[in-house]
LOKE-841085 format. One record per residue (C-alpha): x negated, y, z. Coordinates in steps of 0.5 Angstrom, whole numbers, padded with zeros to 4 digits, always signed. Example, Ala and Ser with C-alpha at 12.3 -4.5 7.8 and 13.67 -1.06 7.14 Angstrom:
2
-0025-0009+0016/-0027-0002+0014/
***
This chain:
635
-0063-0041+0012/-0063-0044+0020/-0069-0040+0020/-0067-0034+0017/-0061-0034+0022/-0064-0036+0029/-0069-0030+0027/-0064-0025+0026/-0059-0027+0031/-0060-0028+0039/-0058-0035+0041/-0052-0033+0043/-0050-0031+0037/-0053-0036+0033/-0048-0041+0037/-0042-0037+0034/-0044-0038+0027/-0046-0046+0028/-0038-0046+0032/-0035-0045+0025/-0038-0050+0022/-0037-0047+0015/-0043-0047+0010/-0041-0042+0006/-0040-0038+0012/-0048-0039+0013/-0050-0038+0006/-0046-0032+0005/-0049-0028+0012/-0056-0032+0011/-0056-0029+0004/-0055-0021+0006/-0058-0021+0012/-0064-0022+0007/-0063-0017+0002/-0060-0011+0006/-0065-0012+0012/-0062-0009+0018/-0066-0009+0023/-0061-0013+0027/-0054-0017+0028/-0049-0018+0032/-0044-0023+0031/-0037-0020+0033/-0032-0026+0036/-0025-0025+0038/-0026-0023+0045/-0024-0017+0048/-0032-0016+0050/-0035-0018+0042/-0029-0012+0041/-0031-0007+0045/-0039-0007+0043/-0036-0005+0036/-0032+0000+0038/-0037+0003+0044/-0043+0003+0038/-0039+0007+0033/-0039+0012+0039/-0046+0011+0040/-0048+0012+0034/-0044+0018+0032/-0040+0015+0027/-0034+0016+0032/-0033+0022+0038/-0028+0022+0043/-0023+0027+0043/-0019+0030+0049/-0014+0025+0049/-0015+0017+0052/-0017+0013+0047/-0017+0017+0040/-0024+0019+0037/-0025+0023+0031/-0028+0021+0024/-0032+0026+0018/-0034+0023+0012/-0038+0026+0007/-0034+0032+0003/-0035+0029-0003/-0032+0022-0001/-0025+0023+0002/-0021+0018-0003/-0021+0011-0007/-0028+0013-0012/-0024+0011-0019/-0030+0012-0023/-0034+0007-0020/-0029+0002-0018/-0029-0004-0022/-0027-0012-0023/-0033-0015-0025/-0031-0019-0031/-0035-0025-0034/-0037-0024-0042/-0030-0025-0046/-0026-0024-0042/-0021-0018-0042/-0015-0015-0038/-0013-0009-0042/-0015-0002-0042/-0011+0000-0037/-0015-0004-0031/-0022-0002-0030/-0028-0007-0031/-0035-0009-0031/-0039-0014-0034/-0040-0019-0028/-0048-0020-0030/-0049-0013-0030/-0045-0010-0024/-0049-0015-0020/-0055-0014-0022/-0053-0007-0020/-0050-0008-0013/-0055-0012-0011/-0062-0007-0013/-0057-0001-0008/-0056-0005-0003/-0063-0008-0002/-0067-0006+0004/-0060-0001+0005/-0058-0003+0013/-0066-0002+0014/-0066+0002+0022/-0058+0000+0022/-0055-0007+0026/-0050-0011+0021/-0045-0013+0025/-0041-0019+0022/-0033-0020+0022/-0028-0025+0022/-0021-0023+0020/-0014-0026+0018/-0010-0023+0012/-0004-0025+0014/-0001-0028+0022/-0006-0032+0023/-0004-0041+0025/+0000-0040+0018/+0001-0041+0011/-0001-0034+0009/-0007-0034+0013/-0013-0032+0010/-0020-0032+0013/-0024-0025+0012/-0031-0025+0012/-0033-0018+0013/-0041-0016+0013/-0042-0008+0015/-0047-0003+0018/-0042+0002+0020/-0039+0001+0026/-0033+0006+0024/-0031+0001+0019/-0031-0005+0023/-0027+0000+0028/-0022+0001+0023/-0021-0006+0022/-0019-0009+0028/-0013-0004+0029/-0012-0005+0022/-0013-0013+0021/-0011-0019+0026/-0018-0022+0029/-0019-0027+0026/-0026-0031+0029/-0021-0036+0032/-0018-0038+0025/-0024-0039+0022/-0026-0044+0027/-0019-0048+0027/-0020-0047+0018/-0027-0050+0018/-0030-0051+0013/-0024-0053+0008/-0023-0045+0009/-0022-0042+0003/-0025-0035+0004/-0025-0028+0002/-0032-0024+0003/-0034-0017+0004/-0041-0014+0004/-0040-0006+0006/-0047-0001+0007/-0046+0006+0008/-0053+0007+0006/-0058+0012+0009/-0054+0018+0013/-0054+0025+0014/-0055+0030+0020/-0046+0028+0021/-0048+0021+0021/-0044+0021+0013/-0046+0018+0006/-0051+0021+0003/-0053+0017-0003/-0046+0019-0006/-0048+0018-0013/-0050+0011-0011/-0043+0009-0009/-0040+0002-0012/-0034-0002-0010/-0034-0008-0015/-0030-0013-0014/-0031-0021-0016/-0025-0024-0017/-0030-0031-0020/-0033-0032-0012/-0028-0028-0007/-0032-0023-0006/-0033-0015-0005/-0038-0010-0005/-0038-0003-0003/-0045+0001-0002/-0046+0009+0001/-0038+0011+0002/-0035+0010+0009/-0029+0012+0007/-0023+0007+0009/-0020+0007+0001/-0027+0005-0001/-0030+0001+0005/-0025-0003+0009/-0025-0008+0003/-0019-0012+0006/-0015-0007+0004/-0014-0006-0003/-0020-0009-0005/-0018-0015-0002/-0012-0014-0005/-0014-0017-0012/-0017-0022-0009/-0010-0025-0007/-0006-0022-0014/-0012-0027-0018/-0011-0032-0013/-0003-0033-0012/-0003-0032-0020/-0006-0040-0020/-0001-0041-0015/+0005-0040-0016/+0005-0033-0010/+0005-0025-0009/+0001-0020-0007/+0006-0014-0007/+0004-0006-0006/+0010-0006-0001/+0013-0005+0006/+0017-0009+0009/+0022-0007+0014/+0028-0010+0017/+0035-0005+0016/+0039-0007+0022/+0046-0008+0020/+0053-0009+0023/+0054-0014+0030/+0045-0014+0032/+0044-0017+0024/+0037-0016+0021/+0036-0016+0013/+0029-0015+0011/+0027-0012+0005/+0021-0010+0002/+0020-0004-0002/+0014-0002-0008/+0013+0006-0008/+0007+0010-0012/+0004+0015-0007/+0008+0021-0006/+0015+0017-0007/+0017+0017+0000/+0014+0009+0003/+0012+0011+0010/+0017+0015+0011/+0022+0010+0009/+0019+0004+0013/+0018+0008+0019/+0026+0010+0019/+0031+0012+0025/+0033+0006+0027/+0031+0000+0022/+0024-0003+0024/+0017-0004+0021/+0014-0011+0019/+0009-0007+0014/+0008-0001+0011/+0003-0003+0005/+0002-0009+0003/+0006-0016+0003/+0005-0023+0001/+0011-0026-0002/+0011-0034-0002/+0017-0039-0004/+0019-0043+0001/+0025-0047+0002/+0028-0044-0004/+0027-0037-0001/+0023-0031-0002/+0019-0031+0006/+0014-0025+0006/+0009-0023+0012/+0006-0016+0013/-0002-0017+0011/-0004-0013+0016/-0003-0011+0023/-0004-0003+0022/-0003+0003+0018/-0008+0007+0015/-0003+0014+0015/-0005+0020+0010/-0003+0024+0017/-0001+0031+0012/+0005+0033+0014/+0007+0029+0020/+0011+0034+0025/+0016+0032+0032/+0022+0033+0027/+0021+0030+0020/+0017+0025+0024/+0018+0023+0031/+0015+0016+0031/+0009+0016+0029/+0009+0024+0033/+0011+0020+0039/+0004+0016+0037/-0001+0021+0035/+0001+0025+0041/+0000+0019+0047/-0007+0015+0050/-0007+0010+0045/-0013+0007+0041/-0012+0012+0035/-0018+0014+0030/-0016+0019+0026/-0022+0021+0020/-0022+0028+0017/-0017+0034+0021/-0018+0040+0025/-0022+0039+0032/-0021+0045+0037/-0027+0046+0042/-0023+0042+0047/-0022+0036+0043/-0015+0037+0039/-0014+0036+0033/-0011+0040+0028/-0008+0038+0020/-0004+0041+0015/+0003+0041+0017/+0002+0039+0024/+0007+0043+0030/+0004+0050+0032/+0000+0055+0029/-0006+0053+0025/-0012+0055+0030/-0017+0060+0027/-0023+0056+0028/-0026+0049+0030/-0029+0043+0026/-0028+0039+0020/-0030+0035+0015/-0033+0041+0013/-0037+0043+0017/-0036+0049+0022/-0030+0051+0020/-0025+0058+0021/-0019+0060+0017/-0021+0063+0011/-0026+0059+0009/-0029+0057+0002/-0033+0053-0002/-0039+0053-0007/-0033+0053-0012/-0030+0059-0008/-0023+0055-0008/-0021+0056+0001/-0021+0050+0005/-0015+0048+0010/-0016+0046+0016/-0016+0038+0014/-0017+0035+0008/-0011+0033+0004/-0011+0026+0005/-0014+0026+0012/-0011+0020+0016/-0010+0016+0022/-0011+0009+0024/-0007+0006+0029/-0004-0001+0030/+0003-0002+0029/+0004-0005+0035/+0004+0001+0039/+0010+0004+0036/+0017+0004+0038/+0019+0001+0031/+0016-0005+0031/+0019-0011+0030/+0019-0017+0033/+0017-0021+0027/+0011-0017+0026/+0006-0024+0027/+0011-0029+0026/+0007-0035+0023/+0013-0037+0019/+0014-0030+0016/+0021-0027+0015/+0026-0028+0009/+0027-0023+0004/+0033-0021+0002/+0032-0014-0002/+0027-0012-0006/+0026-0005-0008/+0023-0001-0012/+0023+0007-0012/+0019+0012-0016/+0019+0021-0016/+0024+0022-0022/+0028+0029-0023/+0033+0028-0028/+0035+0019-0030/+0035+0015-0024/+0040+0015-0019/+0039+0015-0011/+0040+0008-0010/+0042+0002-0016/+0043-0006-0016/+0040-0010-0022/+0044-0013-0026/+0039-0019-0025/+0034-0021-0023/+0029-0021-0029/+0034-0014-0030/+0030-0012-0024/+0024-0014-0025/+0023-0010-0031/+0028-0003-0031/+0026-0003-0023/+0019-0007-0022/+0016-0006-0029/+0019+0001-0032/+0017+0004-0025/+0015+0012-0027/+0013+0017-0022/+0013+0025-0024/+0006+0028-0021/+0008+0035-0017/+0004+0041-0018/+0000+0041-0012/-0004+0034-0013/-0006+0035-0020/-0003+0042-0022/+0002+0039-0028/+0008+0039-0025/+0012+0034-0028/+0008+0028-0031/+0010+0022-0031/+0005+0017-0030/+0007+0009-0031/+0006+0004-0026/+0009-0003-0025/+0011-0004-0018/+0006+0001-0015/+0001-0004-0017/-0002-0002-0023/-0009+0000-0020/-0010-0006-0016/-0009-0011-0021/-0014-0017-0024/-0010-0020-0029/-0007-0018-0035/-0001-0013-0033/+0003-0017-0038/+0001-0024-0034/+0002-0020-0027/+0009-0018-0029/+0011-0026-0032/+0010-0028-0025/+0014-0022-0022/+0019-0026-0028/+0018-0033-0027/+0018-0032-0019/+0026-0033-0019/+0026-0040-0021/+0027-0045-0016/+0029-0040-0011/+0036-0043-0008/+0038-0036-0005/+0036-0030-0011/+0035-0024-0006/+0038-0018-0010/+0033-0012-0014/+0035-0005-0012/+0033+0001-0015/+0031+0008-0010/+0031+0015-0012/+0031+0021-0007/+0028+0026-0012/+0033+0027-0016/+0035+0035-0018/+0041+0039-0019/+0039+0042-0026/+0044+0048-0025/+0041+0049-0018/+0034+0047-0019/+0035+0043-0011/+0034+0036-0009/+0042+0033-0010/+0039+0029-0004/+0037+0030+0003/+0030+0028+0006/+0036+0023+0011/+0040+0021+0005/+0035+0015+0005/+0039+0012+0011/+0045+0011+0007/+0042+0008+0001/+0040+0003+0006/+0045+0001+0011/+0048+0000+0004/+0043-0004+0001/+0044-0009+0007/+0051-0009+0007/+0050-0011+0000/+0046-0016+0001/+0050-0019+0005/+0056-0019-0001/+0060-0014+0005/+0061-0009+0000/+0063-0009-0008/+0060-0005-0014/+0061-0001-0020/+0058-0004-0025/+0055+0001-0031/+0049+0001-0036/+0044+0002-0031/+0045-0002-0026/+0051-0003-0020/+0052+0002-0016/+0056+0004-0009/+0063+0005-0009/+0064+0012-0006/+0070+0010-0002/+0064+0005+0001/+0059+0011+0002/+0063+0016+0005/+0064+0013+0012/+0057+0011+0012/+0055+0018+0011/+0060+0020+0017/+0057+0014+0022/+0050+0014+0020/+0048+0022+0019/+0053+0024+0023/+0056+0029+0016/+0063+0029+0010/+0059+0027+0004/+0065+0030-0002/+0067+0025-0009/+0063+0032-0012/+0056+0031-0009/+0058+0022-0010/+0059+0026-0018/+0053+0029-0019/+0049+0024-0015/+0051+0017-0019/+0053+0021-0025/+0050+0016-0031/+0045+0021-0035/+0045+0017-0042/+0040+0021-0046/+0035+0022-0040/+0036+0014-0039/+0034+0013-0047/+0028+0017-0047/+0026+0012-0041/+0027+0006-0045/+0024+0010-0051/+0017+0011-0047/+0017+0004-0043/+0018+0001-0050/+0012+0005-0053/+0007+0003-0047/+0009-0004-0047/+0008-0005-0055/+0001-0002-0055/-0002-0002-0049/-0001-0009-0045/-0002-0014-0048/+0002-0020-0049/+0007-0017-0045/+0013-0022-0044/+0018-0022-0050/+0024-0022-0044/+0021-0015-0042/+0023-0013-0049/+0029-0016-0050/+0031-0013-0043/+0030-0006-0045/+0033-0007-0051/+0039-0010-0048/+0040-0003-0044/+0040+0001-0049/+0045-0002-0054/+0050-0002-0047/+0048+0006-0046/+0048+0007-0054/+0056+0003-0053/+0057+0008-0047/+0055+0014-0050/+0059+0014-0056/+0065+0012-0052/+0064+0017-0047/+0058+0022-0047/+0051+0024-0045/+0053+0025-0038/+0058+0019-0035/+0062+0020-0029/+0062+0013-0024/+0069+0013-0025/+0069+0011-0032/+0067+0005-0031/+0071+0002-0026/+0076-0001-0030/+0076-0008-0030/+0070-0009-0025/+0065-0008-0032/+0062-0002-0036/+0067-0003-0041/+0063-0004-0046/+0062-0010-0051/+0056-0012-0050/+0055-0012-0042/+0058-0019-0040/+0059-0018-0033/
***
């Protein structure tokens, strides 16, 4: 093993192995270096010139170009590999073990006989360049060391703005280091520096060995293993130790008298989660993935990253003046799949200005109009190209965004895209009642412009469905049982800003109502505000959200639309039950017998309420006496 490396590496190089002291670290670069075959290697530490030889080579070797302003470069990948390849994306699992059909798996043999003949000989005529990254701020609880092996420096360029440098970490941990590892190889290359072998692509996940694998794809989604790769990793993990890794944002709401409340918030795609954690006047901790651990008896929680890896569709100055203000200024930016002009500007759909009539994209030459061979037009950017920066360059970011002892959570939301059954903004009744009507029912309604069926509503518990190792009914048991020992339980709150007027057909909210739902969230919090309690949850008094939507927006806000939005929809609730209820039975298995009885316990109150009251109930009717009125409610 010392042979290999004190052949491959310079001496320079192989001393930054040996620092660390670690013989899995060894063992782990000795073995790839062997099977992938680079022609070269560079050890990358934490200094500003290790990173600098990362960041000069992805230019160098045309993965990368500059672009007009300073310190942006610009990205293509392969037309064909422009998001997460579901299809050969899998947990290799040993024989016999199963985690239910709604988790994707491999056999373990299998799949690692299969990676290892893709990726032998696959960095041959490339350098591999070795990494060292935290999950986590680093100096704490949470940290987790990061081993990452690639032969794209895009890739390596990605996850220094994304992730803490984390050489330094894996020094101070040595060899106790409990370690997460990634082998990444883009493969052979095209004529644009992009994926060839596509129909070689793999991304296998090994949760028996911490390790990750991703061949001939050099989309982030795919390639940046720390990402949400990793993430089942740490789910495997946390669930033998008693933590969380959460698909969530974490952000502190500024309240009254310089008060910060931090909460974390779970979103599927399209719900409105950037656009939530980037909000006017709150800051941003994280806005994708969370680590949740009990500590003192409260819930502590650290931003796993220290970037964004932004779908960059859609950002405009006014629906989006932060990240704007960014993306417009000299700072280290990549940005992957849009528009490029011949002046070295970018352009993507939904930007500022008018569409420029031609240029480059990750089509190739491209000009308005263009199609392709299926005779379907091409944009100027790819529905989901994306911008990589650190969050530290915002104006939004939060002072604890590094801290070693974390933040302490006092809200937990859950949101997902719902026409017609929840209302915009929701408190448990408790926190099971939390984990399983807001966590574990959470539905999302395609739209038509992502998969042409308008509607649909797809499932998935805490936004975390696609990224699960374990059981889903093993995963929400945790969610369950993480309350206890907690002296200070944060409240559960549910989010919907999609809800729409069936007389009108429009939005009952606007896009900047969100600021309301979470100034309110942090009064509540806080125990400044009280509730009405109904079937479904707590909900806001009206009294309470007027002002604010007076000092927050700035705009009257009428008992009507208080009516219209927080009115309890009874038969569009049971119906909810009725699917949750259908799935839970006979698709996850084992799922706790808590979560049944909770759904059940909601819909005996809605059934109480509807023969009282109707199908459609107006807040007021459940004012009386502080509860919903109904027998069987108990609060």
């Amino acid at each position: 093993m010392e042979e290999i490396l004190k052949k491959k590496l310079s001496e320079k190089d192989y001393a930054k192995i040996e620092k660390i002291g670690n013989p899995e670290v060894d063992k782990f670069i000795t073995k790839y270096i062997e099977l992938c075959n680079p022609d070269s290697v560079f050890v990358c530490t934490d200094s500003k010139e290790d990173i600098k030889y990362i960041r000069d080579a992805a230019v160098k070797n045309g993965e990368e170009h500059k672009m007009a302003i300073d310190g942006h470069t610009y990205h293509f990948d392969n037309y064909l590999d422009q998001a997460r390849d579901k299809a050969h994306t899998a947990i290799l699992v040993p024989k016999g073990v199963e985690l239910g059909e709604s988790i994707d798996t491999k056999d373990r043999d299998e799949g690692l006989k299969d990676v290892m003949e893709i990726l032998k000989d696959s960095m041959k005529g490339h350098e591999m360049y070795v990494r060292f990254f935290c999950l986590g701020p680093t100096n704490s609880k949470f940290s987790i060391p990061a081993l990452q092996l690639t032969d794209s420096a895009f890739v390596a360029h990605n996850e220094d703005l994304l992730y803490r440098q984390g050489y330094e970490e894996f020094v101070r941990q040595g060899k106790n280091a409990k370690i997460f590892k990634f082998i990444h190889s883009q493969g052979e290359l095209d004529e644009r520096k992009t994926c060839k072998n596509l129909d070689k692509r793999r991304i296998y996940i090994d949760t028996e060995e911490n390790t990750v694998y991703s061949a001939n794809t050099q989309y982030g989604g795919n390639s940046i293993g720390l990402k949400k790769l990793a993430m089942r990793l740490a789910i495997k993990r946390g669930s033998k130790e008693g933590w969380l890794t959460e698909h969530m944002l974490l952000m502190g709401v500024h309240g009254p008298k310089g008060r910060v409340t931090y909460f974390t918030g779970a979103f599927p795609s399209a719900c409105g989660k950037t656009s939530t954690a980037m909000l006017d006047g709150e800051t941003i901790v994280g806005d994708d993935i969370s680590y949740l651990k009990k500590i003192n008896g409260e819930i502590i929680g650290v931003n796993v990253e220290r970037g964004m890896f932004g779908i960059i569709q859609g950002i405009n100055s006014k629906d989006d003046p932060i990240q704007w203000k960014a993306l417009n200024n000299p700072r280290e930016i990549i940005l992957s799949n849009v528009l490029i002009t011949e002046d070295k500007k970018a352009h993507w759909i939904g930007k500022n200005g008018d569409v420029p009539a031609k240029g480059i994209n990750h089509s190739g030459d491209w000009f308005v109009g263009k199609k392709d061979a299926k005779d379907k037009e091409i944009k100027c950017s790819h529905p989901n190209a994306r911008f990589t920066m650190s969050l530290d360059t915002l104006e939004n970011c939060d002072k604890n965004i590094h801290s070693p002892e974390g933040v302490t959570v006092s809200g937990i939301v859950y949101g997902g895209r719902d026409s017609d059954t929840c209302v915009p903004v929701e408190e448990s009744l408790s926190w099971t009642h939390g984990i399983v009507m807001k966590g574990a029912a959470l539905e999302s309604e395609t739209t038509a412009a992502t998969l042409g069926q308008e509607g649909v509503r797809e499932f998935n518990p805490m936004s975390n469905l696609d990224f699960l190792p374990i059981p889903i009914g093993e995963y929400i048991k945790n969610n369950i049982e993480f309350e206890n020992g907690l002296k200070k339980v944060p409240p559960i709150f549910g989010v919907n800003y999609f809800l729409v007027d069936k007389e009108t057909g429009k939005f009952l909210n606007e896009k900047t109502d969100k600021k309301v739902w979470y100034k309110w969230m942090e009064l509540r919090a806080n125990k400044e505000v009280e509730v009405i309690e109904t079937p479904t949850g707590k909900i806001p008094k009206y009294e309470d959200l007027k002002p604010l939507f007076k000092s927050v927006l700035g705009k009257d806000y009428s008992p009507e639309a208080y009516n219209k939005q927080f009115m309890i929809r009874v038969k569009e609730s049971l119906s909810k039950i009725d699917r949750i209820k259908k799935i839970y039975e006979t698709k996850v298995k084992d799922a706790p017998k808590v979560l049944l009885e909770t759904l059940e316990a909601q819909r005996k109150r809605l059934l109480e309420a509807q023969a009282k009251h109707g199908d459609y109930i107006l807040p007021e009717k459940f004012v009386a006496g502080g509860s919903c009125g109904c027998s069987c409610c108990g609060h």
